[in-house]
Structures are given as C-alpha cells and as structure tokens.
C-alpha positions, 0 to 999 in steps of 0.5 A: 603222114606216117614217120619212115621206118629206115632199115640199115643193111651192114657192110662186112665187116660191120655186119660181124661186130658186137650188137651193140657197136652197130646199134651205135653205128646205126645211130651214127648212120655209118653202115659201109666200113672204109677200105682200110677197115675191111682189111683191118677189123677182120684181122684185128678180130682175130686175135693176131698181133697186127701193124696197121699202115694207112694214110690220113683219114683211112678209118684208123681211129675208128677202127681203133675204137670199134676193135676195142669195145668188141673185144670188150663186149661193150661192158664193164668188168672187174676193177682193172684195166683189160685195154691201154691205148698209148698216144704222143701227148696230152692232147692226142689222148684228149682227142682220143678220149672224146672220140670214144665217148660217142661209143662208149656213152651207151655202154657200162665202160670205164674211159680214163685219160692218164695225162703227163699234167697231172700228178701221179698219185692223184692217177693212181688213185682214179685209176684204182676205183676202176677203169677198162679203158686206159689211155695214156703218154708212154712216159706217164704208163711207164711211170705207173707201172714203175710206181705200181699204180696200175694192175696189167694182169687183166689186159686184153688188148694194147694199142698205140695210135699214130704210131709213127711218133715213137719213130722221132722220140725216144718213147719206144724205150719206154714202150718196150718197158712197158711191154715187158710187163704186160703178158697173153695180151693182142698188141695193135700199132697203127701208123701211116708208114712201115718205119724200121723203127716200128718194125724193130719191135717185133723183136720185142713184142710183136710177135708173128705179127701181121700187117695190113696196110693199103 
C-alpha cells in the first residue's frame, strides 16, 4: 500500500507567514487561522502598535507566538534580547514558555523565563550568555533594568500577554518604567477587554496605536 502524500493548502493569513512557521504548523496540522488571527496577524505584521481585545480561546497566544518568530525570522541573532514578553506570574510565563517551546523547538532561538523566585543575579548572568526571547513578571523586568541586567537596545517586539492583569495590580507603574527605556520597538497588548486602564497607556507608549478586537 502506498503512504498518502497529504498537501496542506494555507488560509490567510498563515499562508503570508515565515517559511519556517508554516512548515511548523504544517506539523501541527493547523492550517485555518481563527477569526481573531485573521484580523490580528495581519495588523500585527504591520508593524503598527496594536491593542488586541478577544474573549477566551480566540488564538491570543498563538498569535502571540506566531508574530514573535515572524518578526524574528525564526533564527538566533546577537547576544541580547530582540522580543520581552511581560506576564502576571511565575506560573503564567511558565505556561507561555512551554507553549513556545512547540515552535521554537526547530528553530535556533533563545527562549528565557525570568522568574520572580529566582535571584536576580543568577538571571543576570543566564541572561548575559544570550537570549532572543524573554519572558518575564513586570516587577522582575523592572528589577533587571534597575540593576543593568538586561540590554534593550536591540528589542524589536514587546509584548504582554493577558493584559488585563495590570487593570487589578499595580504592575502598570512598573510597566510604564520599564517602557521608558525601551526605544524604535512594536509594543502589542493583548486582552479580553478594552479597560480604560489599558487604554491610559497610549499616553505613555502605545502611540497611534490600533485596535483589533472581535
């Protein structure tokens, strides 16, 4: 019996994405993007500054994911960070981290968690050997860049994921800190809702920035 050649056709905006992405999505057999990503990516791509607004289980992370090694080129360059993706916790950057490792896997990029539980010079140090994605808490960013532990000059890309935590912390002072040293770089926040809170910060930041919501 003959073994099946099965040829996987590309909705857009997948079809537009970095070779690599869809040889990985092509493993992964997903081949339609979700109505959130066929409004999201395309605008994210862009270039632009983009509030991304979407319930539970729209394709946020996964969009997160895929714009990230796209605007990486799925390959390791330099010695510091070109993308920093903020979360609420330890847990959530573990989370994130694992669901990245699926893409990332094949590729040359450098994937770093700095968790709040771990002492700061002992991240300093990690980071220093090399890293192109960095996830991280708020509070432990902040620290880093307080305490030079952390070069921003080549950061392309700077995200937080389920952005709505900074509406019931106090992280967005350290957010609007940390973004002050931060220059010539996309900023993406994703949520489910368009807080005012979040909204505040394009006075800060998020400068002409859209929004893509559903």
């Amino acid at each position: 019996m003959r073994n099946k050649t099965i040829t996987f056709y590309f909705s857009m905006p997948f079809k537009k994405l970095d070779s690599n992405i869809k040889e990985m999505l092509e493993h992964l057999e997903i081949t339609i993007p979700t109505p959130f990503q066929c409004k999201s990516i395309p605008a994210i791509k862009s270039g632009a500054n983009i509030f991304c607004t979407a319930p539970k289980n729209s394709g946020k992370t996964t969009t997160l994911i895929l714009t990230t090694l796209h605007k990486l080129k799925c390959e390791a360059v330099g010695s510091t960070p070109r993308a920093i993706i903020l979360v609420e916790n330890d847990e959530k950057a573990l989370e994130l981290y694992n669901a990245f490792l699926t893409y990332t896997k094949p590729t040359s990029l450098r994937l770093y968690t700095a968790g709040e539980k771990f002492h700061i010079d002992l991240l300093k140090s990690e980071i220093f050997e090399g890293i192109d994605i960095l996830i991280s808490t708020p509070k432990t960013m902040n620290k880093l860049l307080l305490l030079e532990g952390i070069n921003t000059m080549q950061v392309k890309l700077f995200c937080i994921d389920d952005a709505d935590f900074l509406v019931k912390s106090n992280a967005s002072a350290d957010v609007i800190s940390i973004t002050q040293s931060i220059h010539k770089c996309q900023f993406v926040l994703y949520s489910e809702k368009m807080h005012p809170v979040l909204k505040r910060l394009e006075s800060y930041f998020m400068e002409y920035a859209k929004i893509v919501a559903i």
